[in-house]
Structures are given as structure tokens and as C-alpha cells.
Rosetta silent file (secondary structure, phi, psi, omega in degrees, C-alpha in Angstrom):
SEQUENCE: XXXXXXXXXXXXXXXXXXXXXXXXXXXXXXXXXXXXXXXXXXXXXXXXXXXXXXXXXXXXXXXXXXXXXXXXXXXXXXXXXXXXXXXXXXXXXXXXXXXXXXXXXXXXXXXXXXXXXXXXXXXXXXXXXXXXXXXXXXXXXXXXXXXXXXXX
SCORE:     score description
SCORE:     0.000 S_00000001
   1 L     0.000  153.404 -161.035  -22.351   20.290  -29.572 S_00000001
   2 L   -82.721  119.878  138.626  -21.292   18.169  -27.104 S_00000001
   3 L   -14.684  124.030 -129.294  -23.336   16.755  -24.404 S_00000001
   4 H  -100.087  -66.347 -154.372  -23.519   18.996  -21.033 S_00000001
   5 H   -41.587  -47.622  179.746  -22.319   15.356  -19.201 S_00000001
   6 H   -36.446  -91.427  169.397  -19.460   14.772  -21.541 S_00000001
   7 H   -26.073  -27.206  170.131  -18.158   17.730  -21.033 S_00000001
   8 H   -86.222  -42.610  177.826  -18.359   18.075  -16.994 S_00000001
   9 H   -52.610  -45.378 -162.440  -16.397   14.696  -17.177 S_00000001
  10 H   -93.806   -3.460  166.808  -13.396   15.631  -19.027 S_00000001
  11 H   -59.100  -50.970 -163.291  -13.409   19.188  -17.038 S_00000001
  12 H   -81.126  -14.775  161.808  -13.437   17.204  -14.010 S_00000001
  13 L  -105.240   20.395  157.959  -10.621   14.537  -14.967 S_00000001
  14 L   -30.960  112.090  173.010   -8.422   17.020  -16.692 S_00000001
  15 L    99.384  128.219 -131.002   -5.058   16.519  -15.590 S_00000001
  16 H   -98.928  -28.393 -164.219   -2.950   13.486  -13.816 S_00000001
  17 H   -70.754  -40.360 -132.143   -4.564   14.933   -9.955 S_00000001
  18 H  -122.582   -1.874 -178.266   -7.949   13.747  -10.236 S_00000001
  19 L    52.139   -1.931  175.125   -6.736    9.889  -11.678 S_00000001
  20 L   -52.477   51.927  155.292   -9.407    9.671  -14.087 S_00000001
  21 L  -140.839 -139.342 -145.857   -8.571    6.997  -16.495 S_00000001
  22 L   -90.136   26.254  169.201   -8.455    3.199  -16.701 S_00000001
  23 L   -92.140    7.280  178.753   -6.003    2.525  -13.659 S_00000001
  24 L   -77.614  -33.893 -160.403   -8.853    2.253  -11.385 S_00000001
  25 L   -71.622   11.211 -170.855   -9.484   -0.728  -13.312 S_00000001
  26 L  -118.866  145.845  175.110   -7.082   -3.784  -11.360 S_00000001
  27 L   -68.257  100.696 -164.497   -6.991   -4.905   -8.081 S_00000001
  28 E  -109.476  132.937 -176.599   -4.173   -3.003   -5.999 S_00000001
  29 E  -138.101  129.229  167.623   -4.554   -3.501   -1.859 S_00000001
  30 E   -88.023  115.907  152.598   -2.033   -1.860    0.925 S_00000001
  31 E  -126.906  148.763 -169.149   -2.577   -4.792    3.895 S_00000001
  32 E  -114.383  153.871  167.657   -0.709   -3.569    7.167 S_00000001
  33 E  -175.182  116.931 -129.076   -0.332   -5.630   10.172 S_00000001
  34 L    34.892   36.448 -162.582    1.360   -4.010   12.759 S_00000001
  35 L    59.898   47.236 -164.398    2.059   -1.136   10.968 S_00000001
  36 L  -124.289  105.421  154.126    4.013   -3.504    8.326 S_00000001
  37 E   -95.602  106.194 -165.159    2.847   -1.978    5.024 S_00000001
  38 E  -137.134  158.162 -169.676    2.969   -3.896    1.597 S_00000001
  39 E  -105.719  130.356 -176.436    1.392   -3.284   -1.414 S_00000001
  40 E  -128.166  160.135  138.663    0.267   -6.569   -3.192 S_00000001
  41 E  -110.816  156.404  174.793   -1.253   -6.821   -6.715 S_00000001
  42 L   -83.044  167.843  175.360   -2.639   -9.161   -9.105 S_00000001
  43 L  -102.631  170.966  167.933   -0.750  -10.282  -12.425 S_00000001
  44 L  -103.087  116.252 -146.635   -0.575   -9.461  -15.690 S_00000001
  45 L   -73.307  111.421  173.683   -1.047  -11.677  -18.416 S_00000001
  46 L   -16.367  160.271  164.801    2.136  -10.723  -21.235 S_00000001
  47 L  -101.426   -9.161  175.209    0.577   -8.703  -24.332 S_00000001
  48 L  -170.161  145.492 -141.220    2.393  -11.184  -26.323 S_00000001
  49 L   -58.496  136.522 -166.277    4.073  -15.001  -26.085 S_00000001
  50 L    40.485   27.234  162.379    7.390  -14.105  -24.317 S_00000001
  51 L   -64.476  122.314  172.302    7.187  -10.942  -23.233 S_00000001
  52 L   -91.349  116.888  179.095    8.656   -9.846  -19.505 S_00000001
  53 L   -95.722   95.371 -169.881    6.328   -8.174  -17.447 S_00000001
  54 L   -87.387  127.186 -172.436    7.663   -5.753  -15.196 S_00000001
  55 E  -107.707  160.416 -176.548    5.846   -3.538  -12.390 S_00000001
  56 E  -146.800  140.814  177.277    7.372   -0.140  -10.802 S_00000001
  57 E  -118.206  170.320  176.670    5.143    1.275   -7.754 S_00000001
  58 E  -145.479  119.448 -166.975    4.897    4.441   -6.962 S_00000001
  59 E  -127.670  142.302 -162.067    3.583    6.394   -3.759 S_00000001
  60 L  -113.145  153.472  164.296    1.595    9.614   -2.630 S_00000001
  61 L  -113.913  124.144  175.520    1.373   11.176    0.692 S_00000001
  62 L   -24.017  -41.512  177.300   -1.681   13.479    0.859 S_00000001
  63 L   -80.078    7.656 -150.057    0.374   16.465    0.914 S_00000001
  64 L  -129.070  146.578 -179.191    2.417   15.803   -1.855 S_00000001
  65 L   -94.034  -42.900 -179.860    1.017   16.725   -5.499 S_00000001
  66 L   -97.281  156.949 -175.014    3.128   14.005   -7.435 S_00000001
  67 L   -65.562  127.268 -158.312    3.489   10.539   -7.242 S_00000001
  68 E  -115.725  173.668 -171.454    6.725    9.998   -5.778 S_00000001
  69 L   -93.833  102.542  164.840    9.040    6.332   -6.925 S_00000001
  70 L   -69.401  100.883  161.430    9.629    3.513   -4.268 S_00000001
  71 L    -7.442  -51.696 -149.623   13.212    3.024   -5.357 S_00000001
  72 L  -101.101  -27.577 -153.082   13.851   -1.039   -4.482 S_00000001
  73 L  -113.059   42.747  172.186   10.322   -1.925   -6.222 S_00000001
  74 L   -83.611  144.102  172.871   11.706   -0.418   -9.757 S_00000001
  75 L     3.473   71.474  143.213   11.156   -3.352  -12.880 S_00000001
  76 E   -90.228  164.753 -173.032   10.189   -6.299  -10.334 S_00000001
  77 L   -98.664  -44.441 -144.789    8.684   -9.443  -11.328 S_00000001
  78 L   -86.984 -169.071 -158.027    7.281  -10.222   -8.183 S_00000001
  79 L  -103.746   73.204  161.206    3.421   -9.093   -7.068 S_00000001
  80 L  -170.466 -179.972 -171.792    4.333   -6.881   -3.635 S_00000001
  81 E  -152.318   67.419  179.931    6.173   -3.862   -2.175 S_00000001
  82 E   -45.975   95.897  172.453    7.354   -3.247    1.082 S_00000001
  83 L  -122.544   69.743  145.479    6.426    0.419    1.538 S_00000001
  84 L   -85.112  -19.156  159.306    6.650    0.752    5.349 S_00000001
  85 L   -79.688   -6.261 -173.143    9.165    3.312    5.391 S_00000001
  86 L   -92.862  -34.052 -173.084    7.189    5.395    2.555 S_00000001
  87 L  -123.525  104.202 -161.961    4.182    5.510    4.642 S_00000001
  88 L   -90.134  174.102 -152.181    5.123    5.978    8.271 S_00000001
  89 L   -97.315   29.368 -154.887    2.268    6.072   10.855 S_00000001
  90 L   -95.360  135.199  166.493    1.297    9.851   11.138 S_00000001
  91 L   -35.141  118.056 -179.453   -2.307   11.538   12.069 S_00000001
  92 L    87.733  -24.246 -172.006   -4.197   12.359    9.506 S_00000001
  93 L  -118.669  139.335 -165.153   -2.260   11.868    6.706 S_00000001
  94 L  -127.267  147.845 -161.896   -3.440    9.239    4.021 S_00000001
  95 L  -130.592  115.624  143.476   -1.244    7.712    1.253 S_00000001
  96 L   -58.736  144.646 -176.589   -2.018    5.897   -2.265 S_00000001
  97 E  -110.714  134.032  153.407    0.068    3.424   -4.352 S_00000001
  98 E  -145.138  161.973 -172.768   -0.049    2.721   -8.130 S_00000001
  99 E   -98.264  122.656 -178.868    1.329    0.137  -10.037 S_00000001
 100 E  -127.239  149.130 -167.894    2.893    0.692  -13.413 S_00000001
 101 E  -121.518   98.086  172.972    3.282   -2.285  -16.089 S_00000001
 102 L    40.261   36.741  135.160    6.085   -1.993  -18.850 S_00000001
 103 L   103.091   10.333 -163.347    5.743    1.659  -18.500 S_00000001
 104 E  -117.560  169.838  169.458    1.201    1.574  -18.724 S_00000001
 105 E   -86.210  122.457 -156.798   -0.556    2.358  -15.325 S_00000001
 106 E   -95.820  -42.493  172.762   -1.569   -0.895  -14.006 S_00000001
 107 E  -173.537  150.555  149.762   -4.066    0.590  -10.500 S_00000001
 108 E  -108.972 -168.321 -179.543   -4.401    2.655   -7.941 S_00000001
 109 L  -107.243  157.919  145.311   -5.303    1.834   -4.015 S_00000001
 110 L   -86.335  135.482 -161.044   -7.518    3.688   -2.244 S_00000001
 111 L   -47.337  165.685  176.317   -6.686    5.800   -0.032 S_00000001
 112 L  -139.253  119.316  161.812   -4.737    4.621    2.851 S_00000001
 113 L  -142.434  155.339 -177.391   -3.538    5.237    6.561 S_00000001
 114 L   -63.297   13.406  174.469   -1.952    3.496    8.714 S_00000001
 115 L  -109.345  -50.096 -161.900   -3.478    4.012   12.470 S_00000001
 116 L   -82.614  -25.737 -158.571   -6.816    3.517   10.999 S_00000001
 117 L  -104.503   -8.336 -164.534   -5.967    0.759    8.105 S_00000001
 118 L   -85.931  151.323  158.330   -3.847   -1.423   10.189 S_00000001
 119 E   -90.041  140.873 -170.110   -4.557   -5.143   11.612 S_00000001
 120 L  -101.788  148.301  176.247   -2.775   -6.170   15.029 S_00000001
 121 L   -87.842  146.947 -177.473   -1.432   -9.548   15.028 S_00000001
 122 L   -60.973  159.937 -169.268   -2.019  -11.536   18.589 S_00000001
 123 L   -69.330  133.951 -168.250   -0.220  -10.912   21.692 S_00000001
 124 E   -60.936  118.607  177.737    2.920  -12.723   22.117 S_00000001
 125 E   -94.810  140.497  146.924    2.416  -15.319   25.467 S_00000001
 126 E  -151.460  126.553  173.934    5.125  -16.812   27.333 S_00000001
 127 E   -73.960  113.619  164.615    4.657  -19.247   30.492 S_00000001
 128 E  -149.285  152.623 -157.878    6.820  -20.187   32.796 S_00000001
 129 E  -137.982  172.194  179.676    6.010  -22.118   36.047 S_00000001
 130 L  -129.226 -167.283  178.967    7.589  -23.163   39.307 S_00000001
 131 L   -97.251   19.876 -134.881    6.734  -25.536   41.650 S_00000001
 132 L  -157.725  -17.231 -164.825    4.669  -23.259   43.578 S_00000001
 133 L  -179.269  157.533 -151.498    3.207  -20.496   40.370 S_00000001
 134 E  -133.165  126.740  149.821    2.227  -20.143   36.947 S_00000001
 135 E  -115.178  126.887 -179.682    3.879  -16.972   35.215 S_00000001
 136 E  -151.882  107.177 -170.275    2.321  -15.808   32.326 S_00000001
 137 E   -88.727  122.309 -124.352    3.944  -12.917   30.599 S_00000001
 138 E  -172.343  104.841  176.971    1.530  -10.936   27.768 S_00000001
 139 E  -126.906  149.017  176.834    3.363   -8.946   25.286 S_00000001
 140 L   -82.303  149.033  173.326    2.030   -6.879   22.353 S_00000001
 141 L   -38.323  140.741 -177.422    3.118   -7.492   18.910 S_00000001
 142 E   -79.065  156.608  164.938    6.317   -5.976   17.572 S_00000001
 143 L  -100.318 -131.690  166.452    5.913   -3.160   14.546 S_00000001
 144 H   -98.892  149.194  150.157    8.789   -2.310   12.063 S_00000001
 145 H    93.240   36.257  171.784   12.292   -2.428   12.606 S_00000001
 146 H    85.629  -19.152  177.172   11.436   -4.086   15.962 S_00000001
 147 L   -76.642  148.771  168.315    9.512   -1.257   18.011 S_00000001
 148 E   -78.625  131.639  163.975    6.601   -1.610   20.130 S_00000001
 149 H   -34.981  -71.006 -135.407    3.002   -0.749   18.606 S_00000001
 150 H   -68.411  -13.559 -163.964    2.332    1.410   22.017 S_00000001
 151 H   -91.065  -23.128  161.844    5.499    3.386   20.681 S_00000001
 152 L   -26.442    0.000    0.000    4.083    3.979   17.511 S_00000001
């Protein structure tokens, strides 16, 4: 008979929901800054002397049961993702990436959202003087597509 332990493990990773196998094991990171989301990963050494190693991401929205495909980031070479339009800036709701490698799961993130996860970049200054005054104008960082962070 089976260990009692065994057995609670493979109840409790049964199934594609719960992520339980070896995609935990590579380093996958969403960094945001200004609500600018990209996915970056480390690489992956060929399985054999000329081989092409291709990554495909993929992204979850809490509500969503399946992993759904960021389109543009289909068989790339390079180690990032822009997914600021996949994970837009909403209350509450937290989103995970994975990485897949010639078709194997390469990691997932942890969860992620974006009000809570992001870094602001410093405020834009501009100076302009007279003969008479010092103007000094203090703007906040732009987000995507150009909007202001307060607009967010």
C-alpha cells in the first residue's frame, strides 16, 4: 500500500489547476514599472549541439481556468514578453505567466498584480527660469500607451 503522504500529493496535484510538476523549477519574473509589464526569463541550454530553442508564454487571469496564449511571443528566441495589454491594471485580480520550451513547460511566476506589483519610475522635472523666477514643473511618470499613472 502506498504511503498516506504519497497519496495526498498526487490527490492534491491531480490535474493541470493546481501546477504541480517541475515548471516551478526556472526562474520566470513579471517586473512592471509604471504599469509596463514584461515577463523576462532565463535561458535554456539546447538538449543537443544545434538545436533552436524556442519559448511560447502563456497567461492566466485569476478568473480564467486555462492558460490563455500571448499571440506576438509564439516560438521567440529572445528572453522577454511584453504582456501589458494581457494584464491590465484591475482590483483584485492577479495574473501568472509560464514559459514553454520546444513544446516542455519551462516556469511559472508567481502570482502577479499590477497596482500592488508595480515600481514607479521618478518624476519627470523641467526648469525654466527668467530673469526674475525659477519655474520648476513636476510631472509623474507616463504608463502605457502614453497615459498618466493618476489615470490608471
Amino acid at each position: 500500500m502506498w504511503p498516506r503522504n504519497i497519496l495526498v500529493l498526487l490527490l492534491f496535484c491531480y490535474g493541470e489547476f493546481f501546477d504541480c510538476h517541475m515548471c516551478y523549477l526556472y526562474h520566470l519574473q513579471i517586473m512592471s514599472k509604471n504599469f509596463n509589464n514584461v515577463l523576462h526569463w532565463d535561458p535554456v541550454e539546447p538538449a543537443f549541439p544545434g538545436q533552436k530553442v524556442l519559448y511560447s508564454v502563456q497567461y492566466w487571469r485569476g478568473d480564467d481556468q486555462n492558460y490563455l496564449k500571448k499571440m506576438e511571443c509564439q516560438n521567440i528566441t529572445s528572453l522577454s514578453c511584453d504582456l501589458t495589454a494581457e494584464t491590465p491594471s484591475v482590483y483584485d485580480v492577479y495574473y501568472k505567466a509560464k514559459v514553454m520550451v520546444n513544446g516542455s513547460c519551462h516556469g511559472i511566476t508567481t502570482s502577479f498584480n499590477p497596482l500592488r506589483n508595480t515600481v514607479f519610475g521618478p518624476p519627470v522635472l523641467s526648469i525654466r527660469t527668467t530673469a526674475s523666477s525659477l519655474h520648476v514643473n513636476i510631472t509623474v511618470p507616463k504608463g502605457p500607451n502614453g497615459k498618466s499613472i493618476p489615470n490608471i
